[in-house]
N, C-alpha and C positions, 0 to 999 in steps of 0.2 A: 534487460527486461526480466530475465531468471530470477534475480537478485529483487528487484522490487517487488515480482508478484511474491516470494518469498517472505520477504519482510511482510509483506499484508498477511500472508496467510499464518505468517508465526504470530501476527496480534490480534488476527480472528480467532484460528482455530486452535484455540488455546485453553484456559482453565473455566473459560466462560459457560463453552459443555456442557462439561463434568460439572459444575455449579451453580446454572443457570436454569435450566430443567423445573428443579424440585419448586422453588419459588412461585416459579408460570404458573407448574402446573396448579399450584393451593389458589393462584390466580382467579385462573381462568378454568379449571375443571378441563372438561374434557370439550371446550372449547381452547386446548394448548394447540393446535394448531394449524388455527384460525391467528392467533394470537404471532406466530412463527411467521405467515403468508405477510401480515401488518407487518410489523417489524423487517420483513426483508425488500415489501414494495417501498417504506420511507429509507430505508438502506439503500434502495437502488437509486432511488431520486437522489439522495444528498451524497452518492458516489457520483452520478453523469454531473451533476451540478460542478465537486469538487472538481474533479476529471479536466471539465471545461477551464475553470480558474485556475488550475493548477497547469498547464501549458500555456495561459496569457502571462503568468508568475511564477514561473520556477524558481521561486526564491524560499528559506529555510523559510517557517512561520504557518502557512497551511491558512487558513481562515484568517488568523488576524492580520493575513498581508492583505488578503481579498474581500477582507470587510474595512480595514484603511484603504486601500486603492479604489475600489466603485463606492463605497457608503459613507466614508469619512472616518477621522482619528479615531474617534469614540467607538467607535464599532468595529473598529479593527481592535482598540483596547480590549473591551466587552467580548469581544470574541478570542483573544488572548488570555486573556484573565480566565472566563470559564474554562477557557481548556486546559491551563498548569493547574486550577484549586484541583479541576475534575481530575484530570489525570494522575495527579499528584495522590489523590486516594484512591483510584483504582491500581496505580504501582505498589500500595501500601497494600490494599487487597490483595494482589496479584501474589504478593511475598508472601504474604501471611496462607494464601492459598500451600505454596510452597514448604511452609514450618506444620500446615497442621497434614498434609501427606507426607514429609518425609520426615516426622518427628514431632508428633501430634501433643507428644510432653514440653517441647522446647522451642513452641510453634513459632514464639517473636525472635527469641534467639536465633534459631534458622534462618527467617525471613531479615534478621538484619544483617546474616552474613550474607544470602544471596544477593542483596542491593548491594552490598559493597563490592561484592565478585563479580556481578555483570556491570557495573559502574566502571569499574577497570579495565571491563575488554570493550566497552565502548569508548573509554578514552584514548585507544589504539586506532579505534579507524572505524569506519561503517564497514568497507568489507569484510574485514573478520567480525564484524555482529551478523553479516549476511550469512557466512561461514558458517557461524556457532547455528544461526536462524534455520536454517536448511536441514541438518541433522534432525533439532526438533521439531523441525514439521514433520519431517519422517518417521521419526519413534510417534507422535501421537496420530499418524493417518493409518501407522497400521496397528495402534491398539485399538482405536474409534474403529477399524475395519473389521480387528476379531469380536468388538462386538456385536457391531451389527449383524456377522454370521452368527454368534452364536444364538442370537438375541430372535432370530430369523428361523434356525436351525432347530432351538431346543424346545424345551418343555413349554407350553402355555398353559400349564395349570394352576398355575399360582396369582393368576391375573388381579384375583379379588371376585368377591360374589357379586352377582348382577347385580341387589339392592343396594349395594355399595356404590356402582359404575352408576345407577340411575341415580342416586341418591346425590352424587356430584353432578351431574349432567342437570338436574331442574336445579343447581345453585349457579348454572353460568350466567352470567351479565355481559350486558356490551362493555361494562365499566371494566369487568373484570378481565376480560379479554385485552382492554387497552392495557393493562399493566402490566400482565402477562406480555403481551407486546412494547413496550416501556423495558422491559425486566431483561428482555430476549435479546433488543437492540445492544446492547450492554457486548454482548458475545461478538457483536456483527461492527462494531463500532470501529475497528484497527485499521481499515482502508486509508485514515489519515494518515498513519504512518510514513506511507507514502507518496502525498501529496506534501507533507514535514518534511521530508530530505531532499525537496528541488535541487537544494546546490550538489546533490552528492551522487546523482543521478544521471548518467550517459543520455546526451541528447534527451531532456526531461519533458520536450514540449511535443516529443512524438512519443516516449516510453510510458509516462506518467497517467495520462489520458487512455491508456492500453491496457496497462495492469492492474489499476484499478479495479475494473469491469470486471477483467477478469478474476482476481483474486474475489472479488466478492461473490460471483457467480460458483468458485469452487466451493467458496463457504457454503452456499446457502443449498446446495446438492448433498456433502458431509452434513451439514446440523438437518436437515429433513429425514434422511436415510439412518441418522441414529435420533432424530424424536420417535419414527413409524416404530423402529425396530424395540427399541424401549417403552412405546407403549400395547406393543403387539404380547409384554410377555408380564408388565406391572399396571394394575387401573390406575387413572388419573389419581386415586385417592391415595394409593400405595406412593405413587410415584412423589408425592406431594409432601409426603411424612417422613420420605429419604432424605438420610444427609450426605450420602454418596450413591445418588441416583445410576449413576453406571454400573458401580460396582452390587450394589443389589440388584440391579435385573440381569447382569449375569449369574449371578448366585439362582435369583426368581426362574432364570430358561434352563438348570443344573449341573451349571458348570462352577461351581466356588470356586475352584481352582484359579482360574480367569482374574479373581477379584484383587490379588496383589498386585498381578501385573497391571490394572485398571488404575490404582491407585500410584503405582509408580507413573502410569503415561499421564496422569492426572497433577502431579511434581512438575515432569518433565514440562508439560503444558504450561503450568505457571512460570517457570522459568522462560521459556520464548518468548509467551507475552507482556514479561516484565521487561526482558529486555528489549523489546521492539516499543513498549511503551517508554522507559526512559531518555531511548532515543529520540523519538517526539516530542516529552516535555523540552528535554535540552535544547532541543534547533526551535521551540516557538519562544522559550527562554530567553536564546541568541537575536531574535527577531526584536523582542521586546527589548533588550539591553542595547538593539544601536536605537530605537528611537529614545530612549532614557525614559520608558514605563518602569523601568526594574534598573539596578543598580548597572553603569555602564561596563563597568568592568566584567562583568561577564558577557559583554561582548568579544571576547579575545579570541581570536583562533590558531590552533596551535602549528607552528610553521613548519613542522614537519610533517605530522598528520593529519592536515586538514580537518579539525574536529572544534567545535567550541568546549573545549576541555573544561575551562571554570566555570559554565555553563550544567556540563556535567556533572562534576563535582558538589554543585552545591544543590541542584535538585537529587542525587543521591543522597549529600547528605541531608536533605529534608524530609525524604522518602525513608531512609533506617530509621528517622524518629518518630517518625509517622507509625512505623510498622510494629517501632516497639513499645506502641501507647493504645492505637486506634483497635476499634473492631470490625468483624469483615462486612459484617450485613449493612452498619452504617455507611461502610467506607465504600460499598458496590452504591447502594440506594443514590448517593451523595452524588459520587459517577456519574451516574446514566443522566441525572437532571442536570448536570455543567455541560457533558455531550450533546445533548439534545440542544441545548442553548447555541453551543459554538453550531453545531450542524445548522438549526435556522439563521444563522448569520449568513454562512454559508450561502443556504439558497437564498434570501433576500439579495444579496450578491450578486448570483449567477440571472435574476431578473432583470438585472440593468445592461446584460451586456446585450450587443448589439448583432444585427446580422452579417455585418463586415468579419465579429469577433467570431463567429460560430457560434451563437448560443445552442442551448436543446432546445426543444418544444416548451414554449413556455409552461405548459402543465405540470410539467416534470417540478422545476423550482418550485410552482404553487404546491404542488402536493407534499413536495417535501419540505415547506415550512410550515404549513398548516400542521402536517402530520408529525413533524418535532416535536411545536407547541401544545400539540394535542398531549402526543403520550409523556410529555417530561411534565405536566398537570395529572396525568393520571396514576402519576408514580405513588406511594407512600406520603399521607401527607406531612411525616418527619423529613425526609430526601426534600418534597417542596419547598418546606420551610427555611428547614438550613439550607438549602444550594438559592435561593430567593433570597436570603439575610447575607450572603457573601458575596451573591453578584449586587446586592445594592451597598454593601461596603466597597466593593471593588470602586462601582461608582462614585460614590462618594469621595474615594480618595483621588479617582481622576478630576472629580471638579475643583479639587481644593487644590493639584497641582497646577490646574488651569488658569485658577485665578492666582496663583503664587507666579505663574510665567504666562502673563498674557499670549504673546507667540505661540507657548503653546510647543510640544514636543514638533519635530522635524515630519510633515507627512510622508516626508520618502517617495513621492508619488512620481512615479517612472512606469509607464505602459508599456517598456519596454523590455523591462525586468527587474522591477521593482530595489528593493535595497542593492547596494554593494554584495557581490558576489563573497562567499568567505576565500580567504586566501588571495583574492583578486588584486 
């Protein structure tokens, strides 16, 4: 149970922060958090939803096992697919997060040595990624802590002038607020992680459904307690025009000092959630390679340490290329709209189960596919476009393998635990 809510909280509470902030706030003004409230009530639907599917299926894959098993192939596909495009450029983000804090001149070079160094102690094992995951959730709860003291504690005079605070205040929208909320989700979105490693998981069908809730519930206490504290000391306007929103409002409350070590917990951060996120692309990877979506042979699991190693391997290496090409604001934008996608799969999903199966309250699923659809439309409408032109490529190549193999990939449909167990 340690180890799972761990892994959630090292791909929540990570670079998403420290980076997520300044966007909202040009959003949504000083309706950021209203924007934060959205963003954490469809966070909490499309965790009880996963929660639920993810103890019917403890198997590696996360959505595209539970949108194949209740919805059919296609939509376990479609829900596979959005999650390696999306996650495959928020890993690239995540790194590149990584190159412009700990070496802002050599930012891709950096980010393509850290994919390849946590690529390697993922292909050792998941407990040593829980290992490594533990440490940095500790160094960034208690840099995220000295801020909020000092953020709490210092100066408020640098807030920004009233006509300024009012000045954004008559520019909020509800539109703007969805995106801000859109934007926010982004930070909140790691819960998968571990609903992705069912196989690796002690007793999954009572841990999994536990930690979930919980990991996201500690998130959404940390990201409130430092949006208050950070805008108790920069205006929504100031906050908005930061390219290190942390580390300026500790500088803004009088403490500069503060702001190296802000930027080092803000490294450290991308690092956790790099690694907690490549661990989920590989296992929905693995899912996809035994139905033969993606090449079979990265279905292999390695017989010592239970890992799908070539799995590994080759979403790192797509992820260093990724990192030493892309850019960050496209590669987040792109994210959030294939998240939001997998996530309504998700709860479309958890509608069909039944009351023998434990559903939630049906409300729950509605809100949280409405509320996907909502704000993955309200993003950027570049992020739309292209995350909309690569899930209807995705498509497109599933119908042409369809009519190339009438049959049709293997459903796998097992209500009892879905694929082959790895190692099994």
């Amino acid at each position: 149970m340690f180890d799972a809510v761990t892994i959630g909280l090292g791909a929540m509470i990570g670079a998403g922060i420290f980076a997520a902030l300044a966007p909202a706030a040009a959003a949504a003004g000083s309706g950021l958090m209203a924007g934060l409230a959205i963003a954490a009530v469809v966070a909490y639907c499309n965790a009880t939803s996963s929660a639920r599917l993810a103890a019917l299926y403890p198997a590696s894959g996360g959505t595209y096992v539970y949108g194949r098993e209740r919805l059919g192939p296609f939509w376990g596909y479609l829900a596979g697919w959005a999650f390696v495009i999306g996650k495959t450029a928020s890993c690239a983000a995540m790194a590149l997060t990584v190159g412009a804090y700990a070496w802002p001149g050599q930012a891709h070079a950096v980010a393509v040595a850290a994919v390849v160094a946590l690529t390697a102690v993922n292909c050792v094992g998941v407990q040593k990624s829980a290992w490594l995951t533990r440490a940095v959730v500790a160094v960034v709860l208690a840099v995220l802590a000295a801020v909020v003291v000092v953020c709490l504690t210092g100066s408020t005079g640098s807030t920004g002038s009233p006509s300024a605070r009012a000045d954004l205040a008559t520019a909020v929208t509800f539109g703007g607020v969805l995106q801000a909320a859109g934007l926010l989700f982004f930070a909140f979105a790691g819960y998968a992680r571990i609903a992705t490693l069912g196989e690796e998981v002690r007793d999954p069908a009572r841990t999994i459904p536990r930690a979930i809730p919980l990991a996201l519930g500690i998130t959404l206490v940390v990201y409130a307690g430092v949006a208050l504290s950070v805008l108790s000391v920069l205006s929504p306007g100031r906050l908005a025009d930061a390219t290190a929103p942390l580390a300026e409002a500790v500088r803004a409350a009088g403490v500069p000092g503060l702001a190296p070590v802000v930027r080092v917990g803000a490294a450290v951060a991308a690092v956790g959630s790099l690694l907690a996120l490549i661990l989920g692309v590989s296992r929905t990877t693995l899912a996809m390679a035994r139905d033969r979506h993606l090449p079979h042979a990265l279905a292999a699991v390695h017989p010592r340490f239970k890992v799908p190693q070539r799995a590994e391997l080759a979403v790192g290496a797509v992820v260093a290329l990724a990192a030493a090409t892309v850019d960050v604001r496209g590669a987040i934008g792109f994210s959030s709209f294939g998240v939001l996608v997998y996530y309504a799969v998700a709860n479309a999903a958890a509608l069909t189960l039944t009351r023998t199966e434990k559903r939630p309250p049906r409300a729950v699923p509605v809100l949280g596919l409405v509320g996907c659809l909502l704000l993955a439309f309200a993003l950027p409408l570049s992020s739309v476009v292209s995350g909309a032109a690569v899930l209807a490529a995705g498509a497109a190549v599933y119908a042409v393998r369809r009519r190339a193999r009438p049959g049709g990939p293997r459903s796998g449909k097992s209500r009892s635990g879905g694929p082959r167990a790895a190692g099994a």
